[in-house]
DOFIMAR-204717 format. One line per field, with one value per residue: residue number from 1; residue in three letters; x, y, z of N, C-alpha, C in turn. Coordinates in steps of 0.05 Angstrom, whole numbers. Example, Ala and Ser with C-alpha at 12.3 -4.5 7.8 and 13.67 -1.06 7.14 Angstrom:
<pts>
resi = (1,2)
resn = (ALA,SER)
n_u = (264,257)
n_v = (-114,-45)
n_w = (156,142)
ca_u = (246,273)
ca_v = (-90,-21)
ca_w = (156,143)
c_u = (264,258)
c_v = (-66,1)
c_w = (156,157)
</pts>
This chain:
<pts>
resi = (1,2,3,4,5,6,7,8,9,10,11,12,13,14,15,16,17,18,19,20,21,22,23,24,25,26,27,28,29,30,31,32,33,34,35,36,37,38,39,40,41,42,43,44,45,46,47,48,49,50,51,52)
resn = (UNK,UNK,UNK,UNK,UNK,UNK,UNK,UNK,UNK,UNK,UNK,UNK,UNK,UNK,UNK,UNK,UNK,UNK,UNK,UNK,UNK,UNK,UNK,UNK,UNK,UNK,UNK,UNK,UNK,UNK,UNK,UNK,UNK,UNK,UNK,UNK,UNK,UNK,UNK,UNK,UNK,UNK,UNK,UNK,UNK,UNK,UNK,UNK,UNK,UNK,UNK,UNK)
n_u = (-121,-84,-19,15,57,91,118,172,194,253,251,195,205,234,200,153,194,200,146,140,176,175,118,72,0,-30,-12,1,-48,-63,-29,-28,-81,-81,-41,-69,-105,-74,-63,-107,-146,-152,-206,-191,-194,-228,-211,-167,-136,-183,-199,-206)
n_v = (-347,-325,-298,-235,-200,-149,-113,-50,4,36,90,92,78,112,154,141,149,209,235,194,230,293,290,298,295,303,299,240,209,222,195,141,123,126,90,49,44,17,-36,-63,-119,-161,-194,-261,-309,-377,-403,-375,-302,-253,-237,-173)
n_w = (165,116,119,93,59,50,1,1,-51,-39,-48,-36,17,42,40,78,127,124,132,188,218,208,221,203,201,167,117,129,117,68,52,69,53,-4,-5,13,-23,-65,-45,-38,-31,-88,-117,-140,-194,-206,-258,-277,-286,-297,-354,-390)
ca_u = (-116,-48,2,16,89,82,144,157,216,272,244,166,210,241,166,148,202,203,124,127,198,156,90,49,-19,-53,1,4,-69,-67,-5,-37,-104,-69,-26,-93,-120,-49,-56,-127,-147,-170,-215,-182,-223,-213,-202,-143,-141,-203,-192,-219)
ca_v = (-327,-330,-269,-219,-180,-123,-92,-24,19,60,109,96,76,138,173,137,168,232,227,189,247,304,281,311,274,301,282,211,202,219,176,116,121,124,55,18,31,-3,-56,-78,-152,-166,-224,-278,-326,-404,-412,-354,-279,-236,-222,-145)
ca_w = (145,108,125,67,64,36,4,-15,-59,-30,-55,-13,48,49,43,103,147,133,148,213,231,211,250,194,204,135,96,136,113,43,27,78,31,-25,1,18,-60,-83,-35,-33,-47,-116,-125,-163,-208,-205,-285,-280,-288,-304,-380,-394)
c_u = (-85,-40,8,42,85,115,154,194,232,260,213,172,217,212,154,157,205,173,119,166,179,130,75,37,-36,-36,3,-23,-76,-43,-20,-67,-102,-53,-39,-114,-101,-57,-81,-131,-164,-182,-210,-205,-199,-203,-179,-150,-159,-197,-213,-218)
c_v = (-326,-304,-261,-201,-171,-105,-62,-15,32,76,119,95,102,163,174,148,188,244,235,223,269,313,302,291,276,284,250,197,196,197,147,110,116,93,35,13,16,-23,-80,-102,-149,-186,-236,-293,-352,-411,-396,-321,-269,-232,-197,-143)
c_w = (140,120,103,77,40,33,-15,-22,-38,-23,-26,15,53,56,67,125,149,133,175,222,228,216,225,180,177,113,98,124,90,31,50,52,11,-32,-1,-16,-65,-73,-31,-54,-76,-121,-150,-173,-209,-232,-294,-274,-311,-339,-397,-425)
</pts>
């Protein structure tokens, strides 16, 4: 399985620490949930991209 780097704004890094510094677990949940819709795999097609 390849490796995937995942990189994120200023702005989202900053979201992250004041998160994991304020240890609040609802808010860690709704912005992790929120991370894994952006980040989830899209199945590619062998002739190119999907055209909608």
């Amino acid at each position: 399985m390849a490796d995937v780097v995942i990189t994120f704004p200023v702005s989202q890094e900053q979201k992250v620490e004041e998160i994991v510094i304020d240890q609040d677990k609802d808010e860690a949940l709704r912005y992790l949930a929120a991370l894994l819709d952006r980040i989830k795999g899209h199945p590619g097609h062998a002739c190119g991209p999907k055209v909608v």
